[in-house]
N, C-alpha and C positions, 0 to 999 in steps of 0.2 A: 216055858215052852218056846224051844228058837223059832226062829223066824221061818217062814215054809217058802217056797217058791209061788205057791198057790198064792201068794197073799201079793204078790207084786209081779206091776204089768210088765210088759216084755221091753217095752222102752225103758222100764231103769234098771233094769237086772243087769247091767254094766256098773253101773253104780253106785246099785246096792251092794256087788259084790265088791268093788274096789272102797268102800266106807265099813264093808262087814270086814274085809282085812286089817282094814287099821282098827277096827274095834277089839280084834282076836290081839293084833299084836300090842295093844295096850292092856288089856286083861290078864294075859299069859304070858307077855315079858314085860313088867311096868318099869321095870327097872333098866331097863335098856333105856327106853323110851325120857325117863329121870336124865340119864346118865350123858345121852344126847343135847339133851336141854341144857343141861350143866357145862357143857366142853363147849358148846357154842356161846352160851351170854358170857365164859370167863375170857375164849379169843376173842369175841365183838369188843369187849370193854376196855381188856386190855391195846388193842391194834386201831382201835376205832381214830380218825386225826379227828385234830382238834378245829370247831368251824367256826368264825365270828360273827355273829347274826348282825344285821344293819336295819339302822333307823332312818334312812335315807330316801325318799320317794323315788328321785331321781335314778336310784340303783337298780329299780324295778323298772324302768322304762325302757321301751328299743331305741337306736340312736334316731330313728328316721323322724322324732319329734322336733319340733322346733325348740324346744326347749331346753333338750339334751342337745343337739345341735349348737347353738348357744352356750353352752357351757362348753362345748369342745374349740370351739373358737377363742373363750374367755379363757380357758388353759393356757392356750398357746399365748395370745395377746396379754393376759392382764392376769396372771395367775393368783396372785391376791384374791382380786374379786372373783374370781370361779370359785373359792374357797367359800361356800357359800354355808351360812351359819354362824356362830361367833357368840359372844357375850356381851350384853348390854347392861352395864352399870347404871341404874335408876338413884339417885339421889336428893333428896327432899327432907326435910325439918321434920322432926319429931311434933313440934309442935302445931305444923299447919303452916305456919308463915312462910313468908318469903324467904328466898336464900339472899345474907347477906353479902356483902363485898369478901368479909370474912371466910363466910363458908363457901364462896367459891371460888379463895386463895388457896384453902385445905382441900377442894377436892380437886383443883389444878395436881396441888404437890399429890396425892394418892395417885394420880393419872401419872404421873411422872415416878412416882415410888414403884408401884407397880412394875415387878421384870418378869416376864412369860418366860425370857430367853432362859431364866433358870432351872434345874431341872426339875423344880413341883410345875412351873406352870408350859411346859414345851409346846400344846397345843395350840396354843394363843397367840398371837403375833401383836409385838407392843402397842399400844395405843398412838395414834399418830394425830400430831397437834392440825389444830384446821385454818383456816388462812386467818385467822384473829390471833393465831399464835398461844392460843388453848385448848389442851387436852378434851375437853367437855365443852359441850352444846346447852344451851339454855332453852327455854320451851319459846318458840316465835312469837305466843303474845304478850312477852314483855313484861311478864308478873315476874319472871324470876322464882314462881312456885318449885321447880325441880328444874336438874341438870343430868345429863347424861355422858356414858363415853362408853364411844362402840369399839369394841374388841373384835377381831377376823381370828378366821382358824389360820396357824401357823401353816406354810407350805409343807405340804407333805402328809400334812393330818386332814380327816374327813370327820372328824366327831362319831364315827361310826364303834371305837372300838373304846372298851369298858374304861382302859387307863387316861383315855381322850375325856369321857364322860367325868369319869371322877375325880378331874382336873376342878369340875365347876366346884367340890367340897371344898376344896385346897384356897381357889379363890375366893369362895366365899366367908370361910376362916378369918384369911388376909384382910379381907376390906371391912369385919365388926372388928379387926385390933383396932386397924386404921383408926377407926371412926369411934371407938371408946372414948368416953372422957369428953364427946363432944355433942351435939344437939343434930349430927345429922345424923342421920340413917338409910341405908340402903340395900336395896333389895337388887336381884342379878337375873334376869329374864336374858333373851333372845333361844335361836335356834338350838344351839348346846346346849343351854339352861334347862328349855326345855325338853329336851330330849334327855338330860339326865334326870329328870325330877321323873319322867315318862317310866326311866328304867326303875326307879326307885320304887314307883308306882306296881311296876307290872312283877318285881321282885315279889315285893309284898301280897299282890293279887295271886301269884301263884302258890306262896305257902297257905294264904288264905284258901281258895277253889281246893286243892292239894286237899287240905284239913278237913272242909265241908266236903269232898267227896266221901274222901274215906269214913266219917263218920257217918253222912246219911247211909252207904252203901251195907255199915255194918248196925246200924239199928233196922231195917227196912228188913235184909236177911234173917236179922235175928228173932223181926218177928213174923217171916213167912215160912220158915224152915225152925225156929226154937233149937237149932246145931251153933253148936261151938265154933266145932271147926268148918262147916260149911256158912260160918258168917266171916272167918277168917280167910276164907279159900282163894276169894277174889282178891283181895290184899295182899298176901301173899306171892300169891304168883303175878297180879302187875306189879308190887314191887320189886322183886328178888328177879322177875324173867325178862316181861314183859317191858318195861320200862329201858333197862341198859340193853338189852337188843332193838329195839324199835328206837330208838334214838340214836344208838351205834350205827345201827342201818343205814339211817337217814343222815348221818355226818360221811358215811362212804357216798352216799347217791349225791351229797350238797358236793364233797371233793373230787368224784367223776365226771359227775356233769355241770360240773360250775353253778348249779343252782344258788341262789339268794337264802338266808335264813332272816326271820325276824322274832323281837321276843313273844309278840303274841302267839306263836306256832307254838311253842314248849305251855302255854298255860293251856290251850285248847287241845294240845295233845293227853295231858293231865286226864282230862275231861275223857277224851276219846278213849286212852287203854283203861280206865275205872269204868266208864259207864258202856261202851259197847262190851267190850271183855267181860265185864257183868252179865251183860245182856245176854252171850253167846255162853256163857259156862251155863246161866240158868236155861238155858234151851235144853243143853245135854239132862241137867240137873232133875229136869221135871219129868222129861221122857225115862232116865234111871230111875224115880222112883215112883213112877206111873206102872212099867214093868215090873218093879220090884213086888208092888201090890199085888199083880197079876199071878206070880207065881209063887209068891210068899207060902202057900200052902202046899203045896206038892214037895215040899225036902224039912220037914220039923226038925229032921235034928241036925249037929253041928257042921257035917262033913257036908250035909246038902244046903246047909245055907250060904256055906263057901261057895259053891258051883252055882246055886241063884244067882249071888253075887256077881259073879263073875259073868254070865249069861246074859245079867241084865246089863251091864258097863258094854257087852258086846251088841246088843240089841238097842242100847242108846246113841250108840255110835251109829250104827246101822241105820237108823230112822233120822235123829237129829241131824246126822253130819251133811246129808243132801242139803236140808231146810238151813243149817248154817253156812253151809258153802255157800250156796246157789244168795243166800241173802249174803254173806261177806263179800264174793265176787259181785254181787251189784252196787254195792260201796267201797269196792274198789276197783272198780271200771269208774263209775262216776266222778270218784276222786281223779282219778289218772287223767279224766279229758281236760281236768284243768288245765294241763300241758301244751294245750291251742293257747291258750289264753296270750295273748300278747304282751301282757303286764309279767315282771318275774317274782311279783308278790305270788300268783295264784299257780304262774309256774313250779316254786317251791314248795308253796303249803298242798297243794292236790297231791303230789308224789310223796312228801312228808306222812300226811296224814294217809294215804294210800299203804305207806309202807303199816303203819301203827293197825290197822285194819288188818291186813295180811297175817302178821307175827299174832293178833288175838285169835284168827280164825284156824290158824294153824294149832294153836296152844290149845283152842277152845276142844278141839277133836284130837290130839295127841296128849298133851301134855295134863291137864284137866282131867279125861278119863283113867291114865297112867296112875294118877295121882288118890283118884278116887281107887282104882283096883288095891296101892298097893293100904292103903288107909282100911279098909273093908267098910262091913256097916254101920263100924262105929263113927263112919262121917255125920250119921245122925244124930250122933250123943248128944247131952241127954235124953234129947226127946226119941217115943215111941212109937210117937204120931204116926211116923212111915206107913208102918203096917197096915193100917187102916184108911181106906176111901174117905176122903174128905165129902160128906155131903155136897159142896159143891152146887147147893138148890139155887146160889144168886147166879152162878153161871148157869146152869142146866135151865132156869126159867127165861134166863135173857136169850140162849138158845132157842128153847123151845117158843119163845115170843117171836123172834127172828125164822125161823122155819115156819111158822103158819103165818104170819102177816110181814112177808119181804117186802111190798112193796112198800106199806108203812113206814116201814125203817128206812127204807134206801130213799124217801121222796123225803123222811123229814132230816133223816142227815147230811144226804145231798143237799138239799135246802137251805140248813143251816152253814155249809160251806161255803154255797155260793155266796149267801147275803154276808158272809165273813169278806170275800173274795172281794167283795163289791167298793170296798174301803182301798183295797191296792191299789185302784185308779188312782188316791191322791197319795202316793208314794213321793212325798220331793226329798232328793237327795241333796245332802250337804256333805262339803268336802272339808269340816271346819274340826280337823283333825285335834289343834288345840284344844279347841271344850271338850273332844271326846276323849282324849286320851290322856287328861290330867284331871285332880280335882280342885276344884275351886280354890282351897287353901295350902296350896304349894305356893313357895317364895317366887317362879317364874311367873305364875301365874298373876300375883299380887302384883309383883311389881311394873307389869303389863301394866294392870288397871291405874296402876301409880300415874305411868308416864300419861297416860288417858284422860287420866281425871286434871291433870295438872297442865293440862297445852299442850303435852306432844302428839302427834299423830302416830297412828298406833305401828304403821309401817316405818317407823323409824328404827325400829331395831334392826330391821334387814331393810337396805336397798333396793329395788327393782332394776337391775344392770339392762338397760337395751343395747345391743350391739349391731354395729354398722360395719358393714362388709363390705370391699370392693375392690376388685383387680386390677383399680389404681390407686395409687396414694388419694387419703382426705385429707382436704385443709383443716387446720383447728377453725376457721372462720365456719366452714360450711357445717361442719361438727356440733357447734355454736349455735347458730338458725335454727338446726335441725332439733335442739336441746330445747329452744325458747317455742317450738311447734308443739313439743309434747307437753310444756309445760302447763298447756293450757285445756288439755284432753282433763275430761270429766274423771274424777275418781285422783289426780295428781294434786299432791300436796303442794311439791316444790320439786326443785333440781337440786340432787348432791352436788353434781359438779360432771365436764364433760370433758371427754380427753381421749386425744388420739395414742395410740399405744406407740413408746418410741423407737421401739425395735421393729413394728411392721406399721407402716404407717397408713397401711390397708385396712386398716380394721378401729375404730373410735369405738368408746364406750359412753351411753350418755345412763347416768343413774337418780333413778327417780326416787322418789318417797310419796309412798300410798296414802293415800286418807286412811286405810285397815290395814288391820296385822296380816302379815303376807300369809299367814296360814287361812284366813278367815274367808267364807264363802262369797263375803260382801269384796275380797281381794281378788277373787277369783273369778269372779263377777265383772269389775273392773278391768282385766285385766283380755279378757275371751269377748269383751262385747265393747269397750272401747280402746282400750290402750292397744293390743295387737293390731286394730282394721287403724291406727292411726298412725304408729310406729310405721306400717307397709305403705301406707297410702303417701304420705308424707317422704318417705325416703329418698333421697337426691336424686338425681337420675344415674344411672349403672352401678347403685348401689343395694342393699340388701340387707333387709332389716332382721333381725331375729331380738327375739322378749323372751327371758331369762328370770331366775329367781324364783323362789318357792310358788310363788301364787301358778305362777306360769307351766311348772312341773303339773299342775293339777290342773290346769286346761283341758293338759294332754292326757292326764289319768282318766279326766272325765270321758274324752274321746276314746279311749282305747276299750274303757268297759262299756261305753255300746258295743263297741265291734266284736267283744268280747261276749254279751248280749246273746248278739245274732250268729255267732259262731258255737260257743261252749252249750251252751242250755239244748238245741236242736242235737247236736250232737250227744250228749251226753242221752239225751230222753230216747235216741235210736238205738245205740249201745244198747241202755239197760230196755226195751222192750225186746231185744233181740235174744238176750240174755232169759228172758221171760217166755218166749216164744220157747224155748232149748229146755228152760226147765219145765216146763208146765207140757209141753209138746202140743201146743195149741196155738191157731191163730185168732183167736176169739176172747178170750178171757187178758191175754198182756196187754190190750188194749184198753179194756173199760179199767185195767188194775192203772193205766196209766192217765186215765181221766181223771180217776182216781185219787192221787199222787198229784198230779198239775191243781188238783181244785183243794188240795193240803197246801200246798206251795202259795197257794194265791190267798189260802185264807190265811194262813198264817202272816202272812204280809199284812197284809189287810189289819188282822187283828191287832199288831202291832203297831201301824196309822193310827187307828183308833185310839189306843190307848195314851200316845207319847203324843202322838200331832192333834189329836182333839180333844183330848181331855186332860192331857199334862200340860200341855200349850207349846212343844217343841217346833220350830218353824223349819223343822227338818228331820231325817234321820242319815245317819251315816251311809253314803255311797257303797260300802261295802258289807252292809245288811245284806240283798237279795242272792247276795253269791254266796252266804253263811248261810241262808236261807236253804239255798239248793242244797248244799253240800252237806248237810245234817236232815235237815226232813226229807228231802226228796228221799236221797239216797237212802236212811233207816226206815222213812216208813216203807219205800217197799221193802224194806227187813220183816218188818210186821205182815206186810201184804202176803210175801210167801209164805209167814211160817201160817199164818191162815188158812191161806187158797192147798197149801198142801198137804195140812191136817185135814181139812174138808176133801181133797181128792182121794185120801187115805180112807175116810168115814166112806167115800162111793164106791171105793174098792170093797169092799164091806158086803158089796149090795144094799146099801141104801138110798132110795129117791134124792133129790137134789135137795132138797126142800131137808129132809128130814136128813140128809149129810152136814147141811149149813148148821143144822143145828145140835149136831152132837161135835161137831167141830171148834163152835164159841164153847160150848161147852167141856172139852179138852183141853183147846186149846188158847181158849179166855184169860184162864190163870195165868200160863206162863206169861202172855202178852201185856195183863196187867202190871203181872209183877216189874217186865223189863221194860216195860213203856215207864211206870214207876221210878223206876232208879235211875235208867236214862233222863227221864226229867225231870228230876232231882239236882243230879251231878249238874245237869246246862244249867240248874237255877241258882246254884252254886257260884257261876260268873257272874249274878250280880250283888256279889258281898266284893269283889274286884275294886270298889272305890272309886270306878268313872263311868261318865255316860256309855261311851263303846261298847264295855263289856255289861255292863245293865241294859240297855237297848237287845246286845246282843243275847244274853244270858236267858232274857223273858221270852223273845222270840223262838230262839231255837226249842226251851221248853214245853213252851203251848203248841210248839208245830210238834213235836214228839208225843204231847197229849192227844192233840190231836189225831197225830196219826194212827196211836194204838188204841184209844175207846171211838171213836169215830170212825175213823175210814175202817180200819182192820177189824173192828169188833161189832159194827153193823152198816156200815155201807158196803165193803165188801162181799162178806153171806151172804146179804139181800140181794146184792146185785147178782152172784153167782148161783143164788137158790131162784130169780124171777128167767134167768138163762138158761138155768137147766141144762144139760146133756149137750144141746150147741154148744156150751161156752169151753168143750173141751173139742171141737174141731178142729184139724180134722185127725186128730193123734186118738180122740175115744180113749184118753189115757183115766179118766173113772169106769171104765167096766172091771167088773171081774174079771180074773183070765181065764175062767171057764166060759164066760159071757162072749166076751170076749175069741175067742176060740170058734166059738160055735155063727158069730157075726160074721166072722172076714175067714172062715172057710173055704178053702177051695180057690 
């Protein structure tokens, strides 16, 4: 039975009829529809340029930090040490002992065998002997347990790009020949090290996440649909469409607008076109066989179950494409405000993942139903379940529980979010990029703990450069004083050494060594509460202090995502109620839907406090937790929240009571919510098989907030709250009357 005019209110009869057109032209020309899809992923793939993602914090920064700042100073003056990153050579006895006279003849002469200038190692710049007239450094207390020799990034190189990175193999090769045949052993940390161990890492996490997507997505399918090919459908089309367009895309928008790539973006995009694309094809999916049901009896034999067919592909567009639009558009509106963000990590990844969004929502109502028409109803094969109304009694009772006792449900799942919510207060953020982005047994990582365990200080593999600025020449004396003032600021190990640059004699470098690894939060610490107010306070007089160096970069990250804080998340939450306000045509209901959504956001935070900082015993979580936060629960649960609120507006178009729409609503509309809350958070739990805390932190959270979004807020706090609201909560659009009702109300 198609669609009547009777059945929909005058406010979307624009857009019913613009989603019933693409449903006609997907049922009645599938094959255009194919043919289109196909010309465009061949030119995207083919013409797409080539982008190089970067491991650099720094890259992400605006220049008006002191940090960046700083390093544009150390270009010009000291271009070595602006090269900041490099390779540290960890060397120590197999045995535990000391290094003898011996073994720190042989690891002199490796420090001096050692040629970067050749063409395996060009990123490296030679090792440079220290005023003892040896390549390596011994640990200052005097054991002689380990030695070291730091290696700089060659000029010209940023360690950012894969041939730079996979230099650190090449060397590491090099220095077990070296070292065969003898009793020392050595391991290769610093900045490069670890950043290539990171790529290694996040290589592997992504064929990993990749693998468990695609198979949770195809056992989960297979046993809510018992189809062949609608377990295959999703797979299918993100791999062959959705994937080389959606990342095609996004290597044009990173080459247009300069945007930053990094490699975590390509493992969480994984994530995104599997598990949203999933999510949106099973929208259509359920509504075409919900229809299916409905008219299966009226055409028995062959020619009229063609034209069902065909009917209901036009009617599942028609109905679903609203509810996938209106939620794909509010995930990507959300995505896109990350483009305030002052950092160009989240400038990247919002528009990245925005574009990934876009190309499913599009597929999900073109390409998807196209695909279904030209397949018929053998998409269900084997099974013949179709046919038949699924009882449906767990949903139909959790409805019909929810329609007579709302407030029950909204006070005890609201309840339970808040006291979720209540744990976000102790949200402490760590910038301690290292533990989170490697796992424990990488060689960088080892041989960290090498130099640690054995008398060095752990910031000896990178330097902390302070630079002195002034619009007169500095003396090396004054340069001097000003080295032996810092040397005594809390959290400073020692002084590398201090020097006025000889080509501008405006500008001295004095370079410290931390008590902590410059990545580590205890560095960052150091560096934002005493070394900066010391470096300023202390500065000659018309001079001009800037603090430089990894730790220092993340000062400034940390400042930048307050501001980013108080910018992005208000912004974003006006967009999407605005958005809410347009689809729902009310000012009443996108509000509580946004209480809603804010009290998902805060528990899901929360519940992840809980887990990792109080009962794993982490003494932090990743700084960039609460913006992955937003950016997948906010923005999907109200995915969930519309396909709800406008299956239950559908049930009032019906003519039925609030109460009693809320609950044939979970009840239609339960299943598919389940199902794609389901796989959705599946696919996020997926990143934590990834191999490091980041994407384990990250992978639990985003999951439980997708849980929660779709059996909580979407599957009874919101009913409840829109069945104890009643008729108000469509103010002042009355977009649940009938249009007969309707009609006869606003008369005249």
């Amino acid at each position: 039975m198609p669609l009547t005019r009777a059945e929909i209110s005058p406010g979307s009869v624009s857009l019913s009829l613009m989603f019933g057109a693409l449903g006609r032209v997907a049922a009645r020309r599938p094959w255009y529809v194919i043919a289109a899809w196909l010309v465009i992923t061949v030119l995207v793939t083919a013409f797409h340029p080539k982008v190089e993602s970067t491991t650099n914090q720094a890259d992400f920064l605006p220049h008006h930090y002191e940090s960046i700042q700083a390093t544009d100073l150390l270009q010009k003056a000291f271009p070595q040490a602006a090269q900041q990153g490099g390779a540290t050579l960890v060397f120590s006895r197999s045995d535990g002992s000391a290094l003898s006279n011996a073994d720190l003849t042989k690891i002199d002469s490796i420090g001096q065998s050692i040629n970067p200038g050749g063409k395996a190692l060009t990123a490296l710049a030679p090792p440079a002997k220290g005023q003892d007239g040896h390549f390596f450094q011994v640990a200052p207390d005097g054991k002689n347990r380990a030695a070291i020799i730091n290696m700089s990034m060659a000029t010209g190189h940023d360690g950012q790009s894969t041939s730079d990175l996979n230099q650190i193999k090449t060397l590491r090769d090099k220095l077990a020949s070296a070292v065969k045949g003898t009793d020392l052993k050595v391991g290769v940390t610093g900045t490069l090290a670890q950043s290539y161990d990171q790529s290694q890492s996040g290589g592997n996490a992504e064929k990993i996440v990749g693998l468990a997507t695609v198979l949770l997505i195809v056992v989960l399918l297979s046993l809510i649909f018992r189809s062949v090919l609608i377990t295959l459908l999703p797979v299918l089309v993100v791999g062959i469409f959705l994937t080389p367009v959606a990342n095609g895309l996004i290597d044009f928008a990173a080459k247009i607008f300069g945007l930053q790539t990094s490699d975590s973006t390509s493992i969480i995009m994984i994530v995104v076109l599997f598990g949203v694309g999933t999510d949106y094809i099973l929208f259509f999916l359920f509504r075409y066989r919900e229809r299916l049901r409905q008219i299966s009896q009226m055409a028995p034999d062959k020619a009229g179950r063609k034209a069902q067919h065909k009917e209901a592909v036009e009617y599942a567009v028609e109905r679903a494409g609203e509810a996938i639009a209106s939620a794909g558009g509010a995930v990507f509106v959300a995505f896109m405000t990350l483009v305030l963000s002052s950092l160009g990590i989240f400038k990247s990844i919002g528009p990245s993942l925005a574009i990934g969004v876009a190309v499913t929502l599009v597929a999900a109502i073109t390409l998807v139903p196209a695909l279904v028409s030209v397949i018929g109803l053998a998409i269900f094969w084997p099974s013949k379940k179709w046919r038949v109304e699924g009882k449906g009694t767990g949903f139909a009772r959790i409805g019909d529980s929810v329609g007579k006792r709302p407030v029950r449900y909204a006070v005890i799942s609201g309840g339970v979010l808040v006291i979720l919510a209540i744990f976000a207060l102790g949200f402490t953020p760590t910038f301690d990029l290292g533990s989170s982005s490697s796992a424990s047994n990488v060689e960088s990582a080892q041989a960290t703990d090498t130099m640690e365990a054995k008398g060095f200080s752990a910031g000896a593999t990178e330097p902390t450069p302070v630079v002195l600025h002034s619009t007169a020449p500095i003396s090396q004396a004054e340069l001097t004083a000003y080295a032996a003032k810092l040397k005594s600021v809390t959290g400073v190990s020692s002084v590398a050494g201090a020097l006025v640059a000889p080509k501008d004699p405006r500008t001295g470098i004095v370079e410290l060594i931390l008590n902590a690894d410059p990545t580590s939060q205890a560095a960052i610490d150091i560096v934002k509460k005493d070394l900066r107010p010391a470096a300023h306070a202390n500065a000659p007089s018309g001079t001009t202090a800037y603090v430089s160096g990894t730790a220092s970069v993340f000062v400034d990250f940390q400042a930048a995502m307050d501001r980013d804080y108080k910018v992005v998340f208000p912004t974003a939450a006006a967009i999407i109620l605005i958005i809410l306000m347009l689809v729902l045509r009310s000012l009443v209901a996108p509000w509580y839907l946004m209480v809603s959504v804010g009290l998902g956001f805060a528990a899901t935070l929360g519940s992840t406090v809980l887990v990792f900082q109080h009962l794993k015993g982490d003494h932090g979580l990743i700084f960039l937790l609460p913006i992955y936060i937003y950016l997948f629960v906010v923005a999907l649960g109200t995915d969930y929240n519309i396909l709800m609120v406008t299956r239950l507006r559908e049930e009032a178009r019906e003519g039925k009571e609030p109460r009693q729409a809320a609950a044939w609503a979970v009840r239609h509309a339960g299943p598919t919510i389940a199902a794609a809350g389901l796989i959705l958070a599946g696919t996020f739990a997926s990143l934590m098989l990834a191999g490091n805390s980041l994407m384990l932190t990250m992978g639990f959270a985003i999951s439980f907030g997708i849980v929660v979004a779709a059996f909580v807020m979407a599957m009874f706090f919101t009913p409840a709250l829109t069945a104890l609201v009643g008729h108000a909560a469509w103010w002042p659009g009355h977009a649940d009357e009938p249009k007969e009702e309707h009609e006869l109300t606003h008369a005249g």
